[in-house]
N, C-alpha and C positions, 0 to 999 in steps of 0.2 A: 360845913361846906358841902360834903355828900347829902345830908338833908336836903339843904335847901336846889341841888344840883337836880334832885328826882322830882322835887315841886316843879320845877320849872320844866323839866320834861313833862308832865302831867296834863302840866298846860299848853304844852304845843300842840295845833291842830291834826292828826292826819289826813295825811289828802284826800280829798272824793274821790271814791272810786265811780268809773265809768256804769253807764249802764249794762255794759258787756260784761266788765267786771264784776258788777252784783249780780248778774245772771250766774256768772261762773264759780261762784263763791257759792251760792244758794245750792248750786248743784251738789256740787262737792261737801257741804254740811249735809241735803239729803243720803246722798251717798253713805255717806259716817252713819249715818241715823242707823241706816238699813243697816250696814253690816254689826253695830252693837246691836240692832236688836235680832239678829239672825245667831248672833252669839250667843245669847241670852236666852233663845230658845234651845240650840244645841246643850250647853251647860243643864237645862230642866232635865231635856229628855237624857242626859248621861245619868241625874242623879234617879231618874225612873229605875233606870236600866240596872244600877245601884243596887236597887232594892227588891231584883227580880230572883225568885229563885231558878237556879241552875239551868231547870228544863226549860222555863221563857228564856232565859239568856242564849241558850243553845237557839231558838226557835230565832230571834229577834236576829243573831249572827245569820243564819242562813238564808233569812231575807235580804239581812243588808250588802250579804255577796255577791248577792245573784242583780243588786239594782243596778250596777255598771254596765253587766252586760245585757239588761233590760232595756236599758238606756239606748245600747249601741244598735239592740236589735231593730226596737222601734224608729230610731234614725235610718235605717237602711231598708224596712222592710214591713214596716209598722203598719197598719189601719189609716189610712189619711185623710188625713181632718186639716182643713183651711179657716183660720181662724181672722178672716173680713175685719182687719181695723180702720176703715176710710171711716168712722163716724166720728172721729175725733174733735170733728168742727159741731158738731151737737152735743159733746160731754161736757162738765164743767174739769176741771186742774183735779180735784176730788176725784173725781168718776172715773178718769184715765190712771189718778195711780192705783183704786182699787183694781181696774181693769191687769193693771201688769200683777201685782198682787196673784190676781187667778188663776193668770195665765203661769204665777209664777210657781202657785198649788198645781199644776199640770205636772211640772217637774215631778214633784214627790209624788203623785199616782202611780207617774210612768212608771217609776221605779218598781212598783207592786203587781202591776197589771198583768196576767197572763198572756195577754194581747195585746202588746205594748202601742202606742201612738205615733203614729208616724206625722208630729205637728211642724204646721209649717206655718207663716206670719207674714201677712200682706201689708203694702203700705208701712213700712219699719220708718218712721222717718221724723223729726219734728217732736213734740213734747213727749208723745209714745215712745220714740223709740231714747230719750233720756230716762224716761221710767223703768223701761224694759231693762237696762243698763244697769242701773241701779240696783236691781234685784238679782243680776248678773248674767244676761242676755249674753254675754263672751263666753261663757262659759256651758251653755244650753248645746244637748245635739239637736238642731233644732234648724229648718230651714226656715231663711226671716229674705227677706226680701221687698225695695225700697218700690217697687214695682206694687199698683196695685193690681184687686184682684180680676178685672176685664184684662187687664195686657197679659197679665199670666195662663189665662183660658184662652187666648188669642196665641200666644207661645205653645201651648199644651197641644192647640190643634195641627198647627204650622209643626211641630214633633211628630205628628202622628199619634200621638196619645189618643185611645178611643177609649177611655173612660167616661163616662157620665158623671158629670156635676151636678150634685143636688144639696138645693140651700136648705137649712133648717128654719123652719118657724112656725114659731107656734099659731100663728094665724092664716096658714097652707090648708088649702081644703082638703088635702087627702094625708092617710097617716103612711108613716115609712113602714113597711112592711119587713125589713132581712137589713141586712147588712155585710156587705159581698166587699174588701175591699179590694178585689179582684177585676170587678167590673165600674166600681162607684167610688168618689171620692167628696167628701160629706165639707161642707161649708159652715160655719156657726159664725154670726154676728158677732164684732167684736164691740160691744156698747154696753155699758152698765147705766141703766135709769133711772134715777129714782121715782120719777112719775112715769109709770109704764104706755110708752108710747106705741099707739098697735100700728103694725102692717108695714114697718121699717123695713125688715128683713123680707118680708113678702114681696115689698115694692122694687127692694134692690134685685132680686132675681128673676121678677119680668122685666127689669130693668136691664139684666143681663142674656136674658129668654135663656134662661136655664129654668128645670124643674124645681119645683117647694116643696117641701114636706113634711109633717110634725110628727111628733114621738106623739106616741100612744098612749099616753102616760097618766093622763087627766084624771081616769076615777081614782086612781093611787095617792095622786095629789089631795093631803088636809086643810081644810081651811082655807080663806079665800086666792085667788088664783094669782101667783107670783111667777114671772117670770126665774126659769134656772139659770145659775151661777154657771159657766162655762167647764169652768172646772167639774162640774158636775155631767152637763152634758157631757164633757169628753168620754167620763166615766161610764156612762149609761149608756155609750152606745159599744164599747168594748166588753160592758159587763153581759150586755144583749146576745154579743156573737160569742161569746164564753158558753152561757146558758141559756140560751134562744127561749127566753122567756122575760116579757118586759116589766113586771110584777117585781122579780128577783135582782133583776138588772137597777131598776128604783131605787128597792131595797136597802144593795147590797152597797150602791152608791153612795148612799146617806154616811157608811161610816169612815170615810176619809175626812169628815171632819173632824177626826179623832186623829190625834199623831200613832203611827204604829210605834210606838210603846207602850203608848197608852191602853189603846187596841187588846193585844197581846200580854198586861200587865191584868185585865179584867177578867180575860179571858180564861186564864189559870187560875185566877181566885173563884170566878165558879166554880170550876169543877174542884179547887178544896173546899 
């Protein structure tokens, strides 16, 4: 009787869910995804840390002390960088979640930077900002705002804010010489291409008749010429006013692709 009771459950349909419904459904399994696999990497880098002897362990603690209040400083007081998401009507579903992805490597920089970031997020709204979410945008010190980034420079002036706005790109005819964020507050394009599209970013800031300008960067660069990952610019121009040299700034940027465990696990085995 119980047999044949679950057959016949088996066969009863469930209802269709709404298309709102599978929207809200899809969310919420991407969600899950993200945080088992943010798990999955926490658990790697513990069993790193495992296997560090003493003085890396000691070294690894006192980084990861100090990233709270790295965090708090750069929210308050940081280098400010605007990270321009209105391109999201030219990315594919793909391109926007790596985009949060990067922006979501920003976070773990911050944590390390000497000169922390003081990031802030335009246009939060619509597929981005359930990306951004996902990867856990509630929890960022991080100014995001639904506002794009003309109404926000049109707010900034209306404040009195006499800072100069100057957009990044790499197809600016002139290169950024300093980085002062005292007087300057730096714009990066929030778009990931995969066919490198030129003069986006260029167009959007006579579009906004602010100034352009590009990193310096180019003989450093190997191999054919690739647009940088955001995550990286953000690094490069922090690592710039660290060591006011753009060579080292490149450089020293490249190793945040490494988890600092990983980092600091290499590190000591050199020098045994």
């Amino acid at each position: 009787m119980q047999e044949q009771q679950i057959q016949e459950g088996l066969k009863e349909k469930k209802p269709k869910l709404t298309r709102d419904e599978k929207k809200v459904l899809k969310y919420q399994r991407a969600k899950l995804r993200a945080k088992i696999l943010r798990k999955k990497i926490a658990k790697k880098v513990k069993q790193k840390v495992h296997h560090m002897n003493q003085e890396a362990k000691e070294k690894y603690s006192e980084i990861k002390n100090l990233a709270k209040n790295n965090l708090q400083l750069g929210y308050e007081s940081g280098i400010p960088i605007y990270i321009d998401l209105e391109y999201d009507v030219l990315m594919t579903d793909r391109e926007i979640r790596s985009l949060a992805l990067q922006i979501a490597h920003v976070q773990g920089i911050n944590k390390e930077l000497q000169f922390p970031i003081q990031l802030h997020l335009t246009n939060v709204r619509g597929v981005q900002k359930n990306e951004l979410e996902k990867q856990g945008l509630s929890k960022w010190p991080v100014h995001h705002y639904e506002l794009g980034l003309q109404e926000l420079i049109q707010e900034s002036l209306e404040k009195g804010i006499s800072k100069e706005f100057i957009y990044l790109s790499p197809d600016a005819d002139t290169y950024l010489e300093s980085v002062d964020p005292e007087k300057c507050i730096y714009i990066v394009g929030g778009f990931v291409d995969r066919q490198v599209q030129k003069y986006m970013s260029l167009n959007k800031a006579n579009t906004l008749q602010i100034c352009s300008k590009k990193l310096p960067i180019e003989s450093f660069i190997k191999g054919t010429r690739r647009p940088l990952n955001i995550d990286r610019v953000v690094a490069i121009l922090s690592l710039f006013y660290q060591h006011k040299d753009w060579k080292v700034a490149y450089e020293q940027s490249d190793n945040f692709n490494i988890s600092l465990a990983e980092r600091i696990s290499r590190q000591h085995q050199k020098q045994e």
